[in-house]
C-alpha positions as CSV (number, residue, x, y, z in Angstrom):
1,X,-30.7,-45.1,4.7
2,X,-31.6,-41.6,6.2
3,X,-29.2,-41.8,8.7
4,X,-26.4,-42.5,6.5
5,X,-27.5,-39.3,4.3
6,X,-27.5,-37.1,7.3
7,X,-24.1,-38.4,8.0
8,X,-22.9,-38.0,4.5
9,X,-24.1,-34.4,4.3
10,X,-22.6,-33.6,7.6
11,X,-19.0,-34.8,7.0
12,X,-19.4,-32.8,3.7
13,X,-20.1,-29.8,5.3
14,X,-17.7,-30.1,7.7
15,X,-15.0,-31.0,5.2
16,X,-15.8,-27.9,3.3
17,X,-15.7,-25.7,6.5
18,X,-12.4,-27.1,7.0
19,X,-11.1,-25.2,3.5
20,X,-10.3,-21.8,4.7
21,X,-7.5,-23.2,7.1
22,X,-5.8,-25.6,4.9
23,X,-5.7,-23.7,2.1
24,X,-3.4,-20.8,3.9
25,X,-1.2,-23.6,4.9
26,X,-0.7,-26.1,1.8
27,X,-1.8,-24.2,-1.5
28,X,0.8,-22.0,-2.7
29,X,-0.1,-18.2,-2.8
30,X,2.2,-15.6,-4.6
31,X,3.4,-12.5,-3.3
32,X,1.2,-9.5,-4.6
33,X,2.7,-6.3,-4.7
34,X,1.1,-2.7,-6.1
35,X,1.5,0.8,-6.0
36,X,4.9,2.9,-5.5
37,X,7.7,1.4,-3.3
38,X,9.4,4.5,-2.0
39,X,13.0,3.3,-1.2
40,X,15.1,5.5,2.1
41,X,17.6,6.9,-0.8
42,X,14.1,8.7,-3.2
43,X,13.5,10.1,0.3
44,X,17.0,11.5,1.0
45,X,16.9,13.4,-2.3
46,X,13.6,15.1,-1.9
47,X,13.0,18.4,-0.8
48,X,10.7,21.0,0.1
49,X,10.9,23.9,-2.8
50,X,11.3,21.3,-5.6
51,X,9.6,21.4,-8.6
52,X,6.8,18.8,-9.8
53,X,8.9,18.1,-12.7
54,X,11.7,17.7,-9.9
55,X,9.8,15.4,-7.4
56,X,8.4,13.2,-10.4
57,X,11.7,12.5,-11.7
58,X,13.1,11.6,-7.7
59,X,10.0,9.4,-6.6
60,X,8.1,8.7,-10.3
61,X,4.8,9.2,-11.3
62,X,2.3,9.7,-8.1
63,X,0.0,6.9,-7.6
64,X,-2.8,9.0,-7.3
65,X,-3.2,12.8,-7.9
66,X,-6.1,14.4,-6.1
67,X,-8.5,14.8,-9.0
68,X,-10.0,17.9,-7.2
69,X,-6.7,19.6,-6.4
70,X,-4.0,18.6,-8.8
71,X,-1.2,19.8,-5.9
72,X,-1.8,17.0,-4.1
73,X,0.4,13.8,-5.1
74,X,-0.5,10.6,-3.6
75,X,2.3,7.6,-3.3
76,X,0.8,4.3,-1.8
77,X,2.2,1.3,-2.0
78,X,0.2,-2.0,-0.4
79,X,2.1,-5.8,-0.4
80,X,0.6,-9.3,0.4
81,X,3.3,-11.6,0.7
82,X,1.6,-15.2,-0.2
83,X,-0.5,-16.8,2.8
84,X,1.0,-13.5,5.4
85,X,-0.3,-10.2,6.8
86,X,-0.4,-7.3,4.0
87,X,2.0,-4.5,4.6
88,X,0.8,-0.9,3.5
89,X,2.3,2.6,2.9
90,X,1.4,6.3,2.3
91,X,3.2,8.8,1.6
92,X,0.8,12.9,0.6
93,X,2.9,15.7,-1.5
94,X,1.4,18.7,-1.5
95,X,2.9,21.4,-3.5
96,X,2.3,25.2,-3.7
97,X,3.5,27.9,-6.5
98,X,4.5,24.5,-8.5
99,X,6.5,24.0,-5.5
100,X,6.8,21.1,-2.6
101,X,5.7,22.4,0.3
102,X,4.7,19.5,2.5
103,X,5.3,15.7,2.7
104,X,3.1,13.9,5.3
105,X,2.0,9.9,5.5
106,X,3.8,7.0,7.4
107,X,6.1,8.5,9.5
108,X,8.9,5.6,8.7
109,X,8.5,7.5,5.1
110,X,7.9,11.2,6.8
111,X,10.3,11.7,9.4
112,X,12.5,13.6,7.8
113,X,9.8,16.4,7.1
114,X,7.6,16.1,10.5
115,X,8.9,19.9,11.6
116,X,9.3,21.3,8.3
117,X,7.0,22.9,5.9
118,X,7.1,25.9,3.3
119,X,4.1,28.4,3.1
């Protein structure tokens, strides 16, 4: 009787152990997608010296705005496609005068201002 317990409690514990592996592979697991997905044509029409109201209306409303320096614009963007690795990007707007001055982040998103920046 005790040794058909022990067995019972083993082959449930290794059953549930088991979980963590199957479930990636049968259960389904939707795609989860949040922040700002900044597209290659947002990026082509930005440029240093534009206004806030400027750069909101090219890229949107910032993620994030530095709650200690309001010149600093934050667009991140993070995706989980169901059961797969999670993709993420940033992208930092800093502004000066009410001006851009410098774009850094993911340099996929940041290439085009890697040598460039306004004082």
């Amino acid at each position: 009787m005790r040794l058909k317990s022990l067995i019972a409690a083993a082959a449930f514990s290794l059953s549930l152990s088991g979980c963590s592996a199957i479930y990636d592979k049968i259960v389904f697991q939707i795609d989860v997608a949040q922040g700002n997905f900044v597209e290659a044509e947002q990026i082509d029409k930005l440029s240093l010296g534009m206004t806030k109201e400027q750069v909101s209306y090219v890229m949107g409303s910032p993620m994030l705005i530095d709650t200690f320096d309001s010149n600093k614009w934050y667009y991140l963007y993070y995706f989980k496609p169901g059961g797969e690795k999670s993709e993420q990007s940033q992208m930092e707007l800093v502004f000066g005068n009410d001006k851009l001055i410098r774009v850094s982040g993911d340099p996929a998103l940041t290439d085009k201002f890697s040598d460039q920046q306004l004082n």
